[in-house]
C-alpha positions as CSV (number, residue, x, y, z in Angstrom):
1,X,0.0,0.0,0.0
2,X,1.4,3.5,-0.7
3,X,1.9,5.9,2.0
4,X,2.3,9.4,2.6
5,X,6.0,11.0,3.5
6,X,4.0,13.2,5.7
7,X,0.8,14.5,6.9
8,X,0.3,16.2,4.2
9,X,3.0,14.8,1.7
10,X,3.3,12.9,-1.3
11,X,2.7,9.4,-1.5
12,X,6.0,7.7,-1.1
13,X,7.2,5.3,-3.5
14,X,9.7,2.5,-2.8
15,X,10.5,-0.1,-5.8
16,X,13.3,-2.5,-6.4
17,X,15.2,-2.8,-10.2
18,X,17.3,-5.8,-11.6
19,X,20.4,-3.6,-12.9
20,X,19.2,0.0,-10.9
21,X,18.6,-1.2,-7.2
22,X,16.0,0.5,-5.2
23,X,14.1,3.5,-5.9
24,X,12.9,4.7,-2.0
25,X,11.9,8.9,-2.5
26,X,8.5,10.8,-2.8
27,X,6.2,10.2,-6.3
28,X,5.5,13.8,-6.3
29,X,1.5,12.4,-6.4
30,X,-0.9,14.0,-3.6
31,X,-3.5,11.2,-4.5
32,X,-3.8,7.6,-4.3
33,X,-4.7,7.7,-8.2
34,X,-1.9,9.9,-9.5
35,X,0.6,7.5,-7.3
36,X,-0.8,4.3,-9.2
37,X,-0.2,6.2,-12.2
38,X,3.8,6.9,-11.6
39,X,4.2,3.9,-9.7
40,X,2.9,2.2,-13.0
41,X,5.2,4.5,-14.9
42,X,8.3,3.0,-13.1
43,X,6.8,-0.2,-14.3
44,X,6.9,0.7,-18.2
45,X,10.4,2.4,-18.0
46,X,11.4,-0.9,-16.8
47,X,9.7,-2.8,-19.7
48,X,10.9,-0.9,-22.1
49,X,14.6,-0.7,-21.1
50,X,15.0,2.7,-20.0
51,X,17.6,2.1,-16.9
52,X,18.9,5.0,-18.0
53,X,16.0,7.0,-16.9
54,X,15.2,4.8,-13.5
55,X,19.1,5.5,-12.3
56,X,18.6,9.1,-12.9
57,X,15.0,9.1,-10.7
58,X,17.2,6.9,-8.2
59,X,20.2,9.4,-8.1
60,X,18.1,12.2,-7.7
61,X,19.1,13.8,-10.8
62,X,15.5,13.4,-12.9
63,X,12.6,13.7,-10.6
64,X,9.5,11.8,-10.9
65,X,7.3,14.5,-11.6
66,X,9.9,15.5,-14.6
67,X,9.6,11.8,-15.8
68,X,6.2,11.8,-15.4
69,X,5.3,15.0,-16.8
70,X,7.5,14.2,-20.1
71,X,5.7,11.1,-20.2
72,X,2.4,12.8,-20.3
73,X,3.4,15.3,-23.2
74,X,4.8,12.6,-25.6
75,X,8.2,13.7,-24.8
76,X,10.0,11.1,-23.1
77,X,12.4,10.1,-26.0
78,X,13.8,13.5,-25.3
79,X,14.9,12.6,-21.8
80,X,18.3,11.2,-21.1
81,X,19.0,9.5,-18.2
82,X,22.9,9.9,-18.4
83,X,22.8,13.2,-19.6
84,X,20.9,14.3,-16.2
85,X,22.9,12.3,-14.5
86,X,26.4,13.6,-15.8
87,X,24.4,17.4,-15.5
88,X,23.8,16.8,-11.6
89,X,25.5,19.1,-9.4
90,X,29.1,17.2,-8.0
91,X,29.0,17.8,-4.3
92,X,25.1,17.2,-4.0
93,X,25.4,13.6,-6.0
94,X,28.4,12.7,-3.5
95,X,26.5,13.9,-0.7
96,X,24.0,11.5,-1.3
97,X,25.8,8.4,-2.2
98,X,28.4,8.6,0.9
99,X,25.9,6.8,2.9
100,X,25.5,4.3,0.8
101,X,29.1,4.0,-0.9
102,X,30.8,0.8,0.9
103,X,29.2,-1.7,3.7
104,X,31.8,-0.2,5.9
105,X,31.7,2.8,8.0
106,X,35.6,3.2,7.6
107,X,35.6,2.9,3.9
108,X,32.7,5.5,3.9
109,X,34.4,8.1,5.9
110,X,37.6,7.4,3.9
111,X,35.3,8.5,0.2
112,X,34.0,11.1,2.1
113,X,37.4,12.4,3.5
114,X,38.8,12.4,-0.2
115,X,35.6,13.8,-1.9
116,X,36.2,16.7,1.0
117,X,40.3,17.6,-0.1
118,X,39.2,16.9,-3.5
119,X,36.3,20.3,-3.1
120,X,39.2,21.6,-1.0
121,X,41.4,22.1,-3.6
122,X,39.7,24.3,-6.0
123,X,39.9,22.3,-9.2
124,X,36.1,22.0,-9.5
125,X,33.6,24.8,-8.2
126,X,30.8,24.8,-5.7
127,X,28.6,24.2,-9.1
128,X,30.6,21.6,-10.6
129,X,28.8,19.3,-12.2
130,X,29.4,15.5,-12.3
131,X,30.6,15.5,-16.1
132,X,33.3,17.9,-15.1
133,X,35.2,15.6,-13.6
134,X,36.4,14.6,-17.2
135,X,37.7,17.9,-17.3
136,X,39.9,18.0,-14.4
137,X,43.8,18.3,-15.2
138,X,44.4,14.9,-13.0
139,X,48.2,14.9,-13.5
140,X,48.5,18.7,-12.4
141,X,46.4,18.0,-9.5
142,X,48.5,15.4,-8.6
143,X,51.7,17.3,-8.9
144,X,50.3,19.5,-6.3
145,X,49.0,17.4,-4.0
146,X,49.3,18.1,-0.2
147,X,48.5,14.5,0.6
148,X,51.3,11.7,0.2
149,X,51.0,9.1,-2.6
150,X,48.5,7.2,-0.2
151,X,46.3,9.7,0.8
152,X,46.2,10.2,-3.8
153,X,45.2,6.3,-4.4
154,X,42.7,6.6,-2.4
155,X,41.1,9.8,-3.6
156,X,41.8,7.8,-6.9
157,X,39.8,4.7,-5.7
158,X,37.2,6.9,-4.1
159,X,36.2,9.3,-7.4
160,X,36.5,5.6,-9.2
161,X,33.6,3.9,-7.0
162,X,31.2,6.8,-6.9
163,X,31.2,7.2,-11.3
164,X,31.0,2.8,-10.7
165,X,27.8,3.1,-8.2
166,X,26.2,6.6,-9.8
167,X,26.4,5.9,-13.6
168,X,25.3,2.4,-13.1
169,X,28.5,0.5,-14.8
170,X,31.9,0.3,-14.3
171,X,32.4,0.4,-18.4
172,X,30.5,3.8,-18.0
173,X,32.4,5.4,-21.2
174,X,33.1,8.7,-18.4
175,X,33.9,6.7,-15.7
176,X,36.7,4.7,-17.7
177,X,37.6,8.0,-19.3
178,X,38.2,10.0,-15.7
179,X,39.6,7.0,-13.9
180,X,42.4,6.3,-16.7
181,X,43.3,10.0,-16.1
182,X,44.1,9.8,-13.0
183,X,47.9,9.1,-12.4
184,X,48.0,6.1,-9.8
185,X,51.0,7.0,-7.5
186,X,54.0,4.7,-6.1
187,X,53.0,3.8,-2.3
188,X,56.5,2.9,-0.3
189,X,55.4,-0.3,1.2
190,X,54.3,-0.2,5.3
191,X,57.4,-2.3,7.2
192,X,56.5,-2.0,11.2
193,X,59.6,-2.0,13.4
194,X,58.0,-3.9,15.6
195,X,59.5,-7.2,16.8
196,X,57.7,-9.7,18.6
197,X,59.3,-8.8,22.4
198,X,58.1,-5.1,21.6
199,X,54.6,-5.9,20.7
200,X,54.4,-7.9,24.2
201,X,55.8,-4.7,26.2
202,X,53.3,-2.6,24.0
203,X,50.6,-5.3,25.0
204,X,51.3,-5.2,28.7
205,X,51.2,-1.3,29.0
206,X,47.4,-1.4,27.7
207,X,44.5,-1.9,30.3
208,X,44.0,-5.6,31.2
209,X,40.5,-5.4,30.0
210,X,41.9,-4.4,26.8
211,X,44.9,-6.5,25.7
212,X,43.5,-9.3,24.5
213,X,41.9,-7.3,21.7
214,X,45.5,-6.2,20.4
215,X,47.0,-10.1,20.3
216,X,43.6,-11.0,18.5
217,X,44.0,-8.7,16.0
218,X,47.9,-9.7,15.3
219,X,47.1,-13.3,15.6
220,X,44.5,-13.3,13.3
221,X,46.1,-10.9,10.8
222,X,43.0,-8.6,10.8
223,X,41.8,-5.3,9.2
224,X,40.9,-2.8,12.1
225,X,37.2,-3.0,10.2
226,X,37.4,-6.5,10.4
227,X,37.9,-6.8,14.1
228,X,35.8,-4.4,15.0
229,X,32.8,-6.5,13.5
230,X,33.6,-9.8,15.1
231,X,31.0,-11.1,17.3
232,X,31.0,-14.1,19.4
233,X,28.5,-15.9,16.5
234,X,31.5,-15.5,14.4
235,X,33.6,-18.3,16.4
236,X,33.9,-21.9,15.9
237,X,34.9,-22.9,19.7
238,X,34.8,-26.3,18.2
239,X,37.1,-26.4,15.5
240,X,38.9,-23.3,17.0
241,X,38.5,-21.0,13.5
242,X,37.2,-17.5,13.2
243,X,34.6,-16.6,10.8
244,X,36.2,-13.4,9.7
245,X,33.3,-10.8,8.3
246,X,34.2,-9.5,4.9
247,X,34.8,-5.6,4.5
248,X,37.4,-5.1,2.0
249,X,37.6,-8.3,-0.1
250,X,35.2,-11.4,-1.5
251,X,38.4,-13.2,0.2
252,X,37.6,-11.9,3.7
253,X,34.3,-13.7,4.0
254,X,37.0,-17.1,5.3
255,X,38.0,-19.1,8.0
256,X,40.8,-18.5,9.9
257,X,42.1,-21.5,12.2
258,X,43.5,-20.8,16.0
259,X,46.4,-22.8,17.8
260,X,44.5,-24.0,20.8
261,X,47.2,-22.0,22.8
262,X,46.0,-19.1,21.8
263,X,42.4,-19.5,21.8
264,X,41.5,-18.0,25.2
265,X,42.9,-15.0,24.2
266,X,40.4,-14.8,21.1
267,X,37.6,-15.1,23.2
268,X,38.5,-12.8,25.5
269,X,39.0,-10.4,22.6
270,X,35.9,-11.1,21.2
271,X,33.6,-8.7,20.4
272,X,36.0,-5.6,21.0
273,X,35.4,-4.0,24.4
274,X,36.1,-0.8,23.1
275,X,34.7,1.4,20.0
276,X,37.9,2.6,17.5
277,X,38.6,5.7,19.1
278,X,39.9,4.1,22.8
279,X,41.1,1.1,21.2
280,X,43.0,3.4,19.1
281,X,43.7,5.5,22.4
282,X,45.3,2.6,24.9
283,X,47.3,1.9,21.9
284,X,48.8,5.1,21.4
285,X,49.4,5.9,24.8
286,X,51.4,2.3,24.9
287,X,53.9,2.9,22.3
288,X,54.8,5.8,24.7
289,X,55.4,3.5,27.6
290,X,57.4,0.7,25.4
291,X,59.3,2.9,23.9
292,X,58.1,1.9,20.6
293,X,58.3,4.1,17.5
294,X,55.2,6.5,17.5
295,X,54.2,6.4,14.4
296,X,53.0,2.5,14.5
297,X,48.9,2.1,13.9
298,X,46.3,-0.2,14.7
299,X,46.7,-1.7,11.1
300,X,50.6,-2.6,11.5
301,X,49.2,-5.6,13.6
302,X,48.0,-7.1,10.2
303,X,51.4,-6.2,8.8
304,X,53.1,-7.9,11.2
305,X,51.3,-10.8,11.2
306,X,52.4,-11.8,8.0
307,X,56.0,-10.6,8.6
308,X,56.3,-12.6,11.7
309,X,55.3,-15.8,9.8
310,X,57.2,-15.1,7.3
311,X,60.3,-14.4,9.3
312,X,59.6,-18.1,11.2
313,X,60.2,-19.5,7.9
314,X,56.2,-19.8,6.6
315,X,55.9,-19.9,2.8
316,X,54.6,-17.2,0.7
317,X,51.8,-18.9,-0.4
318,X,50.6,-20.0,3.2
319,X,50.6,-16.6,4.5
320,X,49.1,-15.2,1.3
321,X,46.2,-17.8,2.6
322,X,46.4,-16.3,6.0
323,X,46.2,-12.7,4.7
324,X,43.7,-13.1,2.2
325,X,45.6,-11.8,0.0
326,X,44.3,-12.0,-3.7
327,X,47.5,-12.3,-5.1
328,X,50.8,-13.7,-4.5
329,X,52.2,-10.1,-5.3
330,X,50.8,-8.8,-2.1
331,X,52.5,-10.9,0.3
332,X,55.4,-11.0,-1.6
333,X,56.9,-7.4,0.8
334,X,57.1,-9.5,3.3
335,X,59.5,-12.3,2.0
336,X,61.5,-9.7,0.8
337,X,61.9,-8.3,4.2
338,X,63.1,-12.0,5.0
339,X,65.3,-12.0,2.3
340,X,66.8,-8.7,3.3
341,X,67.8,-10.0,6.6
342,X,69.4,-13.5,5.1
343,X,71.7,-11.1,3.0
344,X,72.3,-9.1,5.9
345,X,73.6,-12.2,7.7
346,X,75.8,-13.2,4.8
347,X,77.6,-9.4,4.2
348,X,78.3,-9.9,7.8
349,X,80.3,-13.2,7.9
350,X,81.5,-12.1,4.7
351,X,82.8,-8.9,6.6
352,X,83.4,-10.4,10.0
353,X,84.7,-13.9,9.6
354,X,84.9,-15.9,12.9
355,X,88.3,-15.9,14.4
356,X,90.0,-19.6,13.9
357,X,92.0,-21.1,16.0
């Protein structure tokens, strides 16, 4: 049954579209019969293969009553659905697909962060349009970039998955245009100095109540997102594995088996006793106490999961299991941090031969 946004609204509609998604906003209709009528018109747009038109409505960038008033006057060939799309105002066609951009709230503030530095910087005015990203000089932005080459990739990634999610396709003719302009830029790869008796100091300067969630999140080798959704549903005290909850990756959704030895500390870190911010806090305030460098994060855990394996002579294909990595490329930093440190060991008994007798 249609209802009413408000007392004295417009009838509300809310359909679902193979190949648009859901259509959830106000029919413009004050009356049950004019709703039928542009529900109905959803219906034939559908039939007749105008997605164009129904992911315009559903990105706010045609209105109903503009649809359905063409309709009426014979004009609807005239409408374009990418055309009103690409004409929408930039910041306002963000602002409403933020909320909906990733199924993580850390991937969502990090699109939203780069959407921010990207109005920030001046390239595109307050009534920039969505087409004129195709007309931003990507390489000059780049050159002047305040952000380091991460902070770039990921404004890179961000612009990328809004044209994906907005235009509909990821072979959008714009969005392949605007992404291939945009220079991807070298990242140095993360190496934590932190050795196994320095995460333990680092552990014991946190809260009790607290450590466990720190060793579950190195033994594990988890994304902070990742941790922060475990729940106890998502542990299999009888075959001692972890469920881990996707967020980044199809190859997150796996199983991840524990050592029996360190199982209690799993469930005790399970779920997180603490939101981001404080777990992010303790840990902070730790590397103070330890001594450790300062600028180690939450996310170096995961690093160092795989580097600790790796250094304890795990193959490169077993920890690329353990990381869910989807390719062997990815894991392959961390056996050449292993590799760095056999070398080191040979230069030295090159340099420094043992004294004979």
């Amino acid at each position: 049954m249609p209802h009413r946004t408000s007392k004295h609204g417009t009838f509300k509609l809310d359909r679902l579209f193979q190949g648009v998604g859901r259509i959830n906003l106000a029919s413009g209709a004050t009356t049950s019969a004019e709703f039928h009528k542009r529900d109905a018109l959803l219906t034939r747009l559908y039939d007749q293969g105008r997605l164009d038109l129904l992911k315009a409505i559903k990105a706010g960038a045609l209105t109903v009553t503009e649809v359905y008033a063409a309709d009426r006057q014979g004009q609807l060939d005239t409408l374009t659905g990418d055309r009103a799309l690409l004409n929408a105002n930039l910041w306002d066609a963000v602002k409403n697909w933020t909320p909906t951009s990733a199924p993580a709230k850390q991937t969502r503030r990090r699109y939203a962060t780069s959407f921010a530095t990207l109005e920030r910087s001046g390239v595109l005015n307050s009534d920039a349009t969505v087409g004129d990203l195709a007309g931003v000089d990507w390489r000059a932005l780049a050159a002047t970039w305040n952000g380091g080459a991460s902070d770039w990739n990921h404004l890179r990634r961000a612009v990328s998955r809004f044209l994906t999610l907005y235009l509909g396709d990821v072979h959008h003719p714009t969005r392949r245009a605007v992404v291939k302009a945009i220079p991807t830029r070298k990242e140095t790869s993360r190496v934590p100095d932190l050795p196994l008796p320095l995460f333990w100091s680092i552990v014991q300067a946190t809260p009790e109540f607290v450590r466990a969630a720190y060793v579950t999140m190195a033994a594990l080798g988890l994304r902070v997102g990742e941790y922060l959704r475990l729940t106890k549903d998502h542990l299999l005290p009888h075959t001692l594995g972890v469920r881990i909850p996707g967020t980044k990756t199809a190859e997150s959704a796996a199983v991840v088996r524990v050592d029996e030895r360190l199982w209690p500390w799993i469930e005790a870190g399970v779920p997180s006793p603490l939101a981001y911010k404080w777990l992010r806090e303790y840990f902070k305030r730790a590397l103070k106490v330890a001594g450790a460098p300062l600028d180690l994060r939450l996310h170096d855990l995961r690093h160092c999961y795989a580097q600790w394996l790796v250094d304890a002579g795990a193959s490169e294909a077993r920890v690329q299991v353990g990381m869910r990595h989807a390719t062997a490329a990815m894991t392959r930093r961390y056996a050449m941090q292993r590799d760095k440190g056999e070398n080191a060991k040979l230069m030295a008994n090159l340099l420094l031969p043992a004294k004979t007798a």
